[in-house]
VOGU-3710 file (C-alpha; in Angstrom, 3 decimals, decimal comma):
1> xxxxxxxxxx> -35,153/-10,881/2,354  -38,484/-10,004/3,541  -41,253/-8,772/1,277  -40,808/-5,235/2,840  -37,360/-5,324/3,221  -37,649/-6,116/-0,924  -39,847/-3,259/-1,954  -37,530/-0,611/-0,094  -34,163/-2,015/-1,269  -36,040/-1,788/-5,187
11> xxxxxxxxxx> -37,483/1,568/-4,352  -33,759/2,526/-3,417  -31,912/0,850/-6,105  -34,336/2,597/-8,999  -33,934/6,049/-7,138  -30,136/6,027/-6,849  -29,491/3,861/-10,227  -27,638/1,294/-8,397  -27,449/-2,426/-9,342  -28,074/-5,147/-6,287
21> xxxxxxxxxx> -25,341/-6,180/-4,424  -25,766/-8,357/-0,920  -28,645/-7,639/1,274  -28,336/-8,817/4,773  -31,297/-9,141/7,482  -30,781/-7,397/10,683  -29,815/-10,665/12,201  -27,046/-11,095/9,778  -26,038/-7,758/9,864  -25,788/-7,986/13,838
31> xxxxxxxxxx> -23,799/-10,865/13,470  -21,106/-9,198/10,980  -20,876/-6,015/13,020  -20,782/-7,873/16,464  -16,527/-8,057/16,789  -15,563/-6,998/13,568  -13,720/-3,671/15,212  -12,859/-5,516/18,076  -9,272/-4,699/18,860  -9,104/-1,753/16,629
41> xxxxxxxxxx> -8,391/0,742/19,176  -5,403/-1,949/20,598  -1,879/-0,667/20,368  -0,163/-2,940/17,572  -3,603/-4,004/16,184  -2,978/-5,547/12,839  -6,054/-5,315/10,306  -7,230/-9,124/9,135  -5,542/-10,513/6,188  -8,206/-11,479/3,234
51> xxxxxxxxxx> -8,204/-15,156/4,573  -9,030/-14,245/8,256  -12,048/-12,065/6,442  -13,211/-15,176/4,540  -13,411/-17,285/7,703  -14,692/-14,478/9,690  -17,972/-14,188/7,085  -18,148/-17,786/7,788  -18,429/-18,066/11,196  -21,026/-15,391/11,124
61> xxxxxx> -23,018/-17,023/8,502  -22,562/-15,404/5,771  -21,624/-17,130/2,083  -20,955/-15,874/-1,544  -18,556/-13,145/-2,513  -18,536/-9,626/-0,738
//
């Protein structure tokens, strides 16, 4: 996280008394958003199974829990 990124996330977190979960960079964040709703609007679309999330967060980079 960048220095900046930092001091508005702790700004936010004292202000709203919540605790620090995961922060993503826009990058990241682009890469999570990028197809996750693709196919939602499909007749017969079928929401991803936890597994299918798992490897989905991994092809996009991301590791840890969520």
């Amino acid at each position: 996280m960048v220095k900046h990124q930092a001091g508005c996330v702790h700004r936010w977190l004292e202000r709203t008394g919540n605790s620090l979960g995961s922060v993503l960079d826009f990058g990241a964040l682009w890469r999570l958003a990028r197809h996750w709703y693709d196919g939602r609007l499909e007749p017969g679309y079928l929401r991803r199974v936890p597994s299918q999330v798992r490897a989905y967060f991994r092809d996009v980079g991301l590791r840890g829990s969520f």
